[in-house]
C-alpha positions as CSV (number, residue, x, y, z in Angstrom):
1,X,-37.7,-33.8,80.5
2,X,-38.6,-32.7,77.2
3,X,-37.8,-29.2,76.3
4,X,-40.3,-27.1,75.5
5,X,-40.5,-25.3,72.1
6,X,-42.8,-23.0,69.7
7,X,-43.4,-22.6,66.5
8,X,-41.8,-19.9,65.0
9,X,-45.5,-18.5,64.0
10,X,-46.6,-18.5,67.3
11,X,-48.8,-15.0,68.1
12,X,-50.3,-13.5,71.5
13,X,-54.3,-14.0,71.4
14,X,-57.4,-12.1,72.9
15,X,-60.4,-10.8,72.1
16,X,-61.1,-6.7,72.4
17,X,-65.2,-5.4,72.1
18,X,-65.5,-9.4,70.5
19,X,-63.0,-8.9,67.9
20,X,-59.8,-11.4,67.8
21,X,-56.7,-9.6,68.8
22,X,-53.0,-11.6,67.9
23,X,-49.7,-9.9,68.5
24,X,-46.9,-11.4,66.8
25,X,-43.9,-12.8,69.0
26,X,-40.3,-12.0,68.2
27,X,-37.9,-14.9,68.1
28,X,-37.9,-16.4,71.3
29,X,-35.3,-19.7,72.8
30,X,-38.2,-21.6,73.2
31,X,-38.6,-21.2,69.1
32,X,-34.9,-21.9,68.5
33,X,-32.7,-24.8,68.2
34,X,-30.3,-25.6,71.9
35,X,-27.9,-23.4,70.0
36,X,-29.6,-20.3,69.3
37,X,-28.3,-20.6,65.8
38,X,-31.6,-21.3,63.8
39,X,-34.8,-22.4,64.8
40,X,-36.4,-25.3,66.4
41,X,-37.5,-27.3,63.2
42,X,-34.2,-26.8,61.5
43,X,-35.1,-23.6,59.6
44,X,-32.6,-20.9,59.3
45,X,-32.8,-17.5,61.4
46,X,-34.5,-14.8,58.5
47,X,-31.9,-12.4,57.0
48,X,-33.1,-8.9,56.3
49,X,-32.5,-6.2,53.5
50,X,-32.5,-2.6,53.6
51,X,-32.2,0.3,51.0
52,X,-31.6,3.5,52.8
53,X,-31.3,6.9,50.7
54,X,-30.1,10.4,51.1
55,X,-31.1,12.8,48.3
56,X,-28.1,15.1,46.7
57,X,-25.1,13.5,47.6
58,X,-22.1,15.2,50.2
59,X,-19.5,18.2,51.0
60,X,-16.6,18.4,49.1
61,X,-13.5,18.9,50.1
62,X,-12.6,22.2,48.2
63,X,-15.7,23.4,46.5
64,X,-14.0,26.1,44.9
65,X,-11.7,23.8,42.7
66,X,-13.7,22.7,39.7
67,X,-10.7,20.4,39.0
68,X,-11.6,19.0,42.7
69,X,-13.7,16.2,43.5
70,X,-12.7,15.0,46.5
71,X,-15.3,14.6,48.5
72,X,-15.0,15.3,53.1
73,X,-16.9,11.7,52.9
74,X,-14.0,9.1,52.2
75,X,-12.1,8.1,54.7
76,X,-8.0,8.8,54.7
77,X,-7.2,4.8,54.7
78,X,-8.2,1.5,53.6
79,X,-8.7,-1.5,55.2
80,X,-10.7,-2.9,58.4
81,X,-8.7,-0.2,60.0
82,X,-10.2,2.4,58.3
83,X,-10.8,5.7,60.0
84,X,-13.6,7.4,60.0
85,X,-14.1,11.0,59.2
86,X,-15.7,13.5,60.3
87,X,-18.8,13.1,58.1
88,X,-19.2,9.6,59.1
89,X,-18.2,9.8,62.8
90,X,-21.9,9.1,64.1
91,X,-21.4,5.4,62.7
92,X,-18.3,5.2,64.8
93,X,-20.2,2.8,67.7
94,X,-21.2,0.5,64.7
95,X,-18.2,1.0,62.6
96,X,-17.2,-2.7,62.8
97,X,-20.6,-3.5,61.1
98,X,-20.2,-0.4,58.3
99,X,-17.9,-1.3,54.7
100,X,-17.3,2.1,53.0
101,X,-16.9,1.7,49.3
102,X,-15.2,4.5,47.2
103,X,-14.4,5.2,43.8
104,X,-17.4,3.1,42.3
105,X,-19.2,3.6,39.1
106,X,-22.3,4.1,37.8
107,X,-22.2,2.1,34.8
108,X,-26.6,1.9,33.7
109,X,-26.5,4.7,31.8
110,X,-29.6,6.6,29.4
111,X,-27.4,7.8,26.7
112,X,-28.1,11.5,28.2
113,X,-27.0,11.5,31.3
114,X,-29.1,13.6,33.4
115,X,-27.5,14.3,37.2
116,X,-29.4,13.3,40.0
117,X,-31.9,11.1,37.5
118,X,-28.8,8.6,37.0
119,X,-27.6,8.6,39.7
120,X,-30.8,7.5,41.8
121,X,-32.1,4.8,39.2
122,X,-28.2,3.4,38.0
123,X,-27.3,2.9,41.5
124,X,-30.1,1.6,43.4
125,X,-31.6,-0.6,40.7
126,X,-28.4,-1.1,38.2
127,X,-30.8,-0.7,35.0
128,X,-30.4,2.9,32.9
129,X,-33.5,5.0,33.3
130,X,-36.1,5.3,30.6
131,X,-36.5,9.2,29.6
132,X,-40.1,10.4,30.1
133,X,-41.8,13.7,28.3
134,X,-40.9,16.2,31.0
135,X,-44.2,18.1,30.3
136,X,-42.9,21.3,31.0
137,X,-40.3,20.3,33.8
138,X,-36.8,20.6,34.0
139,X,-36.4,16.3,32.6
140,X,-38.5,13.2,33.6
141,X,-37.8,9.9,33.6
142,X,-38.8,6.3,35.0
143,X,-36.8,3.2,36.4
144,X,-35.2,0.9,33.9
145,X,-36.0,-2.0,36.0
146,X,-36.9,-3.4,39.5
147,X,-35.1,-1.5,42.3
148,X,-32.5,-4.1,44.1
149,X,-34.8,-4.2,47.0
150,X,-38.0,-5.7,44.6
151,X,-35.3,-8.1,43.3
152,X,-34.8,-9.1,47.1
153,X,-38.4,-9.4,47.8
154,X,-38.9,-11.3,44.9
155,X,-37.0,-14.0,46.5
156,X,-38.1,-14.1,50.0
157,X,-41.3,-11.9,50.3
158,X,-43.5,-14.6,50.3
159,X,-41.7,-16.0,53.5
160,X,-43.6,-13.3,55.1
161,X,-46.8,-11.3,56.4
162,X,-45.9,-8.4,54.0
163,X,-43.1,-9.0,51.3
164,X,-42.1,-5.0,51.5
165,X,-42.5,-1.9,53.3
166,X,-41.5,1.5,52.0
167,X,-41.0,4.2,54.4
168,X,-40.6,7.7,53.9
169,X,-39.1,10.2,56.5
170,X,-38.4,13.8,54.4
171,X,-41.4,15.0,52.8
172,X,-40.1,17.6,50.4
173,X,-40.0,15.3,47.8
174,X,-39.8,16.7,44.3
175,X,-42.5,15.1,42.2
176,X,-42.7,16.9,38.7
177,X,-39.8,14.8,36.9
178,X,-40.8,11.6,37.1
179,X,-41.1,8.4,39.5
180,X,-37.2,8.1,39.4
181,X,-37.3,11.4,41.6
182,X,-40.1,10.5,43.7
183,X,-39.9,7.0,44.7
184,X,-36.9,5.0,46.0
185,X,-38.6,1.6,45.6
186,X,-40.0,0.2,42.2
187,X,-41.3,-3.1,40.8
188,X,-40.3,-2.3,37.6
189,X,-40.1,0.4,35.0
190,X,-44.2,1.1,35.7
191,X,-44.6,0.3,39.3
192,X,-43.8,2.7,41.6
193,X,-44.2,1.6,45.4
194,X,-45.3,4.3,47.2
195,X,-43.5,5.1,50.8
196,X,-45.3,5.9,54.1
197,X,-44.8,8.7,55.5
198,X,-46.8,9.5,58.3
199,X,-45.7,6.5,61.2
200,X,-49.4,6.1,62.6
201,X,-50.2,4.6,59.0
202,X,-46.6,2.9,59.4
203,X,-48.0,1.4,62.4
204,X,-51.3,0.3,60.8
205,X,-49.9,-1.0,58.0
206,X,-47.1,-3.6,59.7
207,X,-49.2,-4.2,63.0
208,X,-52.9,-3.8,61.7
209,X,-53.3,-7.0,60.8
210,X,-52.6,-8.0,63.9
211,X,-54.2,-5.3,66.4
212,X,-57.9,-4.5,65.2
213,X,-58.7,-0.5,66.5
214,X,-61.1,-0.6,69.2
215,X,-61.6,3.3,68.5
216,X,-61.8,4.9,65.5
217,X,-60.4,8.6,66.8
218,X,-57.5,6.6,68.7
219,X,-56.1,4.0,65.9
220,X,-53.2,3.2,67.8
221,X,-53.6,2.2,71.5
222,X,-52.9,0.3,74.4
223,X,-55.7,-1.5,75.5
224,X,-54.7,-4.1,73.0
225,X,-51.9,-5.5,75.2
226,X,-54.6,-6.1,77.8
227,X,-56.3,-8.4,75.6
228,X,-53.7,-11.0,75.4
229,X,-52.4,-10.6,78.9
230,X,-54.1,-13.6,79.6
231,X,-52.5,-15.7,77.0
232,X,-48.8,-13.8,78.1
233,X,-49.4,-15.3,81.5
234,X,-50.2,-18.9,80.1
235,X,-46.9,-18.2,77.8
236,X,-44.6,-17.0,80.7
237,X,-45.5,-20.4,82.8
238,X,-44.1,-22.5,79.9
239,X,-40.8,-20.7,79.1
240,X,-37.6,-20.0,80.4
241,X,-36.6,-16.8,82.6
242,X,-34.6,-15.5,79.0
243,X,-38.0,-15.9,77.2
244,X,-40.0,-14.1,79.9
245,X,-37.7,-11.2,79.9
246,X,-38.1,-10.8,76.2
247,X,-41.1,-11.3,76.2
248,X,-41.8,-8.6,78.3
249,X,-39.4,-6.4,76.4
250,X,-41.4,-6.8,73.4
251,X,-44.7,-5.6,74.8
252,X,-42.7,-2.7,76.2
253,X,-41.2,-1.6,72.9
254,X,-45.2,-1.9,71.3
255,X,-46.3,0.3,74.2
256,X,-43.3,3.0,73.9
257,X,-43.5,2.6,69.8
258,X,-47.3,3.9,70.4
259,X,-46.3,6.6,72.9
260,X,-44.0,7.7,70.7
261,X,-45.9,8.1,68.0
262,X,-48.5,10.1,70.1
263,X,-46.0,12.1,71.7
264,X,-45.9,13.5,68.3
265,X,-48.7,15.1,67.5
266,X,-49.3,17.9,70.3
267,X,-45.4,19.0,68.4
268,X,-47.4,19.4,65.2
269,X,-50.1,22.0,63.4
270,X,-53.7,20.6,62.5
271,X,-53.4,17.5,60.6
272,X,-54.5,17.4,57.2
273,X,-56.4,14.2,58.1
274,X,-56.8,12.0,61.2
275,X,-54.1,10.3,62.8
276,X,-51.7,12.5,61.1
277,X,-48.4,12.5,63.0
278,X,-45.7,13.7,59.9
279,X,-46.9,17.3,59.7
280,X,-44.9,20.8,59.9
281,X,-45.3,22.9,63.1
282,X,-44.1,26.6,61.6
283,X,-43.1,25.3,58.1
284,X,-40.8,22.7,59.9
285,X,-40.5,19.0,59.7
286,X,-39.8,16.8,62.9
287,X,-37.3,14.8,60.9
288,X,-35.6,13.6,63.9
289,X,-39.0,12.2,65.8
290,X,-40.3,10.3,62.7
291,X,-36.9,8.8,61.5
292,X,-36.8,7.1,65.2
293,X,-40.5,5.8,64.9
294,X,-39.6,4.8,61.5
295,X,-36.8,3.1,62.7
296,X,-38.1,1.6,65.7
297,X,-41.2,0.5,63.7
298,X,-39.1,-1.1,61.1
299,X,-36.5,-2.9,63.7
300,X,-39.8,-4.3,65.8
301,X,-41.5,-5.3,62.7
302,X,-37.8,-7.3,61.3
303,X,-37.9,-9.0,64.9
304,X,-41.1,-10.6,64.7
305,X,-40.9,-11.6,60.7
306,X,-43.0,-9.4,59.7
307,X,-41.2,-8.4,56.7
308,X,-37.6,-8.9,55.6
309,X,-36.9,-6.1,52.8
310,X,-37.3,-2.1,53.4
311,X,-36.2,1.0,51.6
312,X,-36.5,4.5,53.5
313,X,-36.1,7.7,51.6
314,X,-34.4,9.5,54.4
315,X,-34.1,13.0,51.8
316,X,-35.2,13.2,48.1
317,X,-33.6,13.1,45.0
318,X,-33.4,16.8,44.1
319,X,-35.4,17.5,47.7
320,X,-35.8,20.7,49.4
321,X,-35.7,19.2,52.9
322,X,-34.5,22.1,55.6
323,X,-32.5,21.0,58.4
324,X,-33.8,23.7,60.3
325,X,-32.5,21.7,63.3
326,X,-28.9,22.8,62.6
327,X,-30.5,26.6,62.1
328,X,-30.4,26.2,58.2
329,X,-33.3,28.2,56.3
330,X,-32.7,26.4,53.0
331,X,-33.5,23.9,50.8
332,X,-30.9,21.3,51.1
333,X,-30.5,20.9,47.2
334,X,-30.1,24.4,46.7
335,X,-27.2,24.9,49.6
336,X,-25.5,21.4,47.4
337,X,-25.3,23.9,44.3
338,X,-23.7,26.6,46.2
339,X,-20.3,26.4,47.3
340,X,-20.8,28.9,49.9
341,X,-23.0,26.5,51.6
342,X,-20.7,24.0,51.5
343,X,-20.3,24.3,55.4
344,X,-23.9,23.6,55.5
345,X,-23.7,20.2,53.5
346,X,-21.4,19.1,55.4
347,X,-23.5,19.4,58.7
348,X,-26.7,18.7,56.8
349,X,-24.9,15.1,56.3
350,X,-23.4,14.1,59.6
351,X,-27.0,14.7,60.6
352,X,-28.4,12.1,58.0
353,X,-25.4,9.8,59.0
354,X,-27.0,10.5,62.5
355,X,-30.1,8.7,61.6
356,X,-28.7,6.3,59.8
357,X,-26.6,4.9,62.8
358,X,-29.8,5.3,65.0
359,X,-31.2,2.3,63.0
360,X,-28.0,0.6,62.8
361,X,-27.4,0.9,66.4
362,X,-31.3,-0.1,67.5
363,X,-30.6,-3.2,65.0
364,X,-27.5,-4.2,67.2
365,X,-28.9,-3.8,70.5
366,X,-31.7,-6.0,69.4
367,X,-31.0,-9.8,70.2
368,X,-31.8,-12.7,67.9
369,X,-30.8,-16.3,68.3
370,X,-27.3,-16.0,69.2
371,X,-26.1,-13.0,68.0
372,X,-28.7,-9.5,67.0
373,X,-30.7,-8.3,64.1
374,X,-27.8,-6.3,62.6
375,X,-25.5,-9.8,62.1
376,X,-28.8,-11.1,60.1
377,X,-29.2,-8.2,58.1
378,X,-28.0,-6.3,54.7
379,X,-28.3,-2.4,54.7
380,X,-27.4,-0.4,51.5
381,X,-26.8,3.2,51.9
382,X,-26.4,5.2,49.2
383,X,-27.3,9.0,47.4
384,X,-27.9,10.1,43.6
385,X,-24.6,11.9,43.2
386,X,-21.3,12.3,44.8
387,X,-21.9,15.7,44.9
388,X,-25.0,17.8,44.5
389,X,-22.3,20.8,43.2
390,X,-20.7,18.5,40.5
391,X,-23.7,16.4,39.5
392,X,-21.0,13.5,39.2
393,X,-22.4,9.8,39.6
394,X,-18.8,8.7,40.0
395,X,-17.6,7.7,44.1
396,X,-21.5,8.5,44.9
397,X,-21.4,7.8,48.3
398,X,-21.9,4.2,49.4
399,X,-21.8,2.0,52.5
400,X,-22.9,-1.7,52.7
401,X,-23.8,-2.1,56.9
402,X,-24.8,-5.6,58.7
403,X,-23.3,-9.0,58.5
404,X,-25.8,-10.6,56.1
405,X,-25.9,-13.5,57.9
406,X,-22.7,-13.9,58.0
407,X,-22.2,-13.2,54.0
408,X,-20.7,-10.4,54.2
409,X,-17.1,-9.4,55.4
410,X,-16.6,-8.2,59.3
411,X,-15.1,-6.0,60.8
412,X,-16.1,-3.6,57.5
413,X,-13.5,-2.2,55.6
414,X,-13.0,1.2,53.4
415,X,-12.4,-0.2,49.6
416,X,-10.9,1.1,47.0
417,X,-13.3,0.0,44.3
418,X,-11.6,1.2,41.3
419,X,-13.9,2.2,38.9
420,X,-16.1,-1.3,39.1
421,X,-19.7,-1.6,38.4
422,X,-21.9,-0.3,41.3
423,X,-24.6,-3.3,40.0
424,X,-21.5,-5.5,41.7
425,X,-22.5,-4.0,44.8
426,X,-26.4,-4.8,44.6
427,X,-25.5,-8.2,43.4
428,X,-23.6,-8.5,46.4
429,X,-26.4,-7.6,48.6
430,X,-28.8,-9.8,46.7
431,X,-26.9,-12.9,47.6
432,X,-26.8,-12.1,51.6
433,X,-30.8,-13.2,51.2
434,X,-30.8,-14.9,48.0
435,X,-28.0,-16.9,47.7
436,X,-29.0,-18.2,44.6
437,X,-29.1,-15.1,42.4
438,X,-26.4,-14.9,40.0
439,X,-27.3,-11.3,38.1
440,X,-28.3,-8.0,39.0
441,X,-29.2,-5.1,36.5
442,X,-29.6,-4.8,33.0
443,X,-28.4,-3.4,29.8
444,X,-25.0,-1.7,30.3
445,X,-25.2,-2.0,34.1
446,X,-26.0,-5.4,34.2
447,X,-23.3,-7.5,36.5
448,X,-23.1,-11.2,37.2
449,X,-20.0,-10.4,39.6
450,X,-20.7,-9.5,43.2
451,X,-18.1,-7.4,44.3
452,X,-16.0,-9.9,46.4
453,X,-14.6,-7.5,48.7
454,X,-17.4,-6.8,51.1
455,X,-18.1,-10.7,51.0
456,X,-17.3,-13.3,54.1
């Protein structure tokens, strides 16, 4: 008998009030090959590429030393081995999936180098920022060039429904020095992407094109699940038991995504504007809620194809985001200038290290082919100084997560990277979806050598 298969396309149809629902289908057997190692017609399974940021760097180890540096970040040894500290202990269930690089440097350089400005745009983009007039600010300046992510998605974001999203989680973004401060993810010195922050638009803006509204004052619902039940039912007599458990996985996760995202709002004041879900309750962000919606969005939206390159500004540049979940009243880039707060830091970033292994782990525990969405993905994670006290771009903390597809090294390692370009490590990451690339950067940060220690 001749197995059956689908094309990898292949979306959920109904109609809802006469307009044409389709929900797309994550990666089922039926689409792959009898292997589970690509898909049916010979293509290979999509890799994925994340930039993930946290604004104003980590604790140090002895703020008090000027002559100090060291930073409660890196961990004690080197190697696969590595241990993990206390700072990065909430990546300890995907630590075989995490590198830790140390000791790199920042190498695209304005000739004035301004703190958290090079920092952000030297590491994330490898190009030296391009001063602006600061019009009264404290300094202002642009992107040199395309973010590493834009590079990405120059290579594979017509493979998909979008070629980028840009997601925001913090909102206390400072705005008055420039786009270098303000956005993580840019086409090039003039084009600023601007991130989502509110996940109901999140939701419109990956799904939407799939799942018309049937009402206005209720953009996201369920009802559109009942409009292609009748085409699951046809689907679940033609595929395997496997298939039918994922595919009623999937339509789970779209209903608890939704819920979610409701659930939010009775925790928040009056929106701004409708379908507002981001918004303080008492001057206080939900950080936690939205970074999982985020992250859920973003890992459901990877499984079916939607898109395959992402940034999320977890904190900004120079941000005043308060955890006020750890009882802190305070911005958290004025506790990084203040060694007494150092305590506070320190906290502040085992809870951003917290959200970051949320998406980590939810990639993991997601199956694709024969192996998850974490083996088939690249996630670079990285701040705009080492430390917010010492304004140093030197050993700015950095951690390359996912397999790549089997392009990068595994288990990750802690490496010693001895002063080498931190463009190495975008080029790197480039090549885990873009094979072909042989450059990264420009000017003085420009690198044709991916750094070869986080590579399979």
């Amino acid at each position: 008998m001749k197995r059956f298969t689908l094309n990898r396309r292949t979306m959920l149809r109904g109609v809802l009030g006469g307009t044409a629902v389709a929900l797309a289908l994550p990666p089922l057997e039926a689409m792959l090959n009898a292997n589970g190692t690509a898909y049916a017609n010979g293509d290979p399974l999509p890799r994925r590429f994340v930039t993930w940021f946290f604004g104003n760097g980590v604790a140090l180890v002895n703020p008090f030393d000027p002559n100090n540096n060291q930073l409660k970040w890196t961990p004690p040894d080197y190697g696969p081995g590595y241990s993990l500290p206390t700072q990065l202990a909430p990546l300890s269930g995907v630590k075989e999936y995490c590198s830790v690089i140390s000791n790199l440097e920042v190498r695209a350089k304005h000739p004035e180098v301004r703190g958290h400005h090079t920092g952000v745009s030297g590491f994330f983009s490898g190009y030296p920022y391009i001063k602006l007039d600061p019009m009264g600010a404290n300094y202002s300046s642009k992107f040199g060039g395309p973010s590493i992510d834009q590079v990405a998605a120059s290579f594979i974001g017509d493979q998909t429904f979008l070629p980028s999203v840009q997601l925001r989680i913090s909102k206390r973004i400072v705005t008055s020095e420039g786009p270098t401060l303000n956005y993580l993810s840019h086409k090039g010195p003039d084009q600023p992407l601007q991130p989502i922050h509110n996940p109901q638009e999140a939701f419109q803006k990956l799904f939407g094109g799939f799942v018309p509204p049937d009402d206005p004052t209720k953009p996201l619902r369920l009802s559109a699940l009942d409009a292609v039940a009748e085409d699951v039912k046809r689907l679940q007599m033609r595929v395997g038991s496997n298939d039918r458990q994922r595919l009623d996985a999937h339509l789970s996760s779209i209903a608890q995504i939704q819920k979610q995202i409701e659930s939010i709002a009775p925790e928040c004041s009056a929106p701004p504007q409708p379908g507002e879900t981001n918004s303080d309750q008492d001057g206080k962000e939900p950080l936690d809620s939205v970074n999982k919606v985020m992250s859920d969005l973003l890992i459901l939206a990877f499984h079916c194809d939607i898109t395959r390159v992402a940034s999320i500004q977890y904190t900004g540049s120079v941000g005043y985001t308060v955890f006020h979940m750890l009882g802190q009243s305070q911005g958290h880039h004025d506790l990084s200038h203040d060694a007494n707060a150092n305590d506070q830091v320190d906290a502040a970033t085992i809870k951003t290290m917290e959200a970051f292994a949320y998406l980590l782990q939810g990639l993991r525990d997601t199956p694709e082919g024969d192996g998850n969405l974490l083996d088939n993905s690249c996630l670079l994670l990285g701040s705009d100084a080492a430390s917010g006290l010492r304004h140093s771009d030197f050993n700015q903390p950095c951690i390359v997560a996912g397999r790549g597809g089997g392009a990068l090294t595994h288990p990750g390692i802690h490496h010693d990277a001895q002063s080498a370009n931190s463009t190495d490590v975008l080029l790197a990451c480039l090549k885990t979806v873009a094979p072909q690339a042989s450059e990264a950067g420009g000017g003085n940060g420009h690198s044709t050598t991916p750094l070869g220690a986080i590579m399979a």
